[in-house]
C-alpha positions, 0 to 999 in steps of 0.5 A: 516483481509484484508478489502479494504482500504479508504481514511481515511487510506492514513496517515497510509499507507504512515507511514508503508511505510516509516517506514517499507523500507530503502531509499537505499530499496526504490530506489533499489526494489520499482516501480518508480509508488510506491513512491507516497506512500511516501507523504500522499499529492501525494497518495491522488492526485492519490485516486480515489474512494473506495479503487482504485487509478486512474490508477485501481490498488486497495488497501487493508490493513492488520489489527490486532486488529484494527491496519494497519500492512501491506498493498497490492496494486493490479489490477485484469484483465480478464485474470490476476492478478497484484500485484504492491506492499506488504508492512508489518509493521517490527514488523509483518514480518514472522508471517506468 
């Protein structure tokens, strides 16, 4: 299950984060913009409202008999779709 992501979600987020990439991970292939995902206090200075931050991308999380596993950060446009980042939990990868 993939539902749109809330507010009370932030904690989770930032641990499957932390948890899931190396520090040599994040400075390497993570956008300078994702970072904020790595302090509960900088993601919840960027929510907007629902499950958007303030610069329109949103965010959904995955889900597995009620435990986060993963999660995407993206923007729809007219003409296009953004995804700025994906994130699974280690233990989830390659299922699938």
């Amino acid at each position: 299950m993939i539902p749109a992501a809330a507010a009370k979600d932030v904690p989770s987020m930032v641990w499957i984060r932390l948890a899931t990439l190396t520090e040599e991970e994040i400075r390497g292939f993570s956008a300078p913009g994702f970072v904020t995902f790595s302090s509960t206090e900088e993601l919840r200075k960027v929510w907007s409202r629902e499950n958007r931050l303030k610069d329109g991308f949103e965010v959904s999380v995955a889900e597995d008999e009620g435990k986060m596993v993963g999660l995407i950060v993206f923007k729809m446009e007219s003409d296009h779709f953004y995804i700025d980042n994906i994130v699974a939990a280690k233990d989830e990868e390659r299922k699938g």
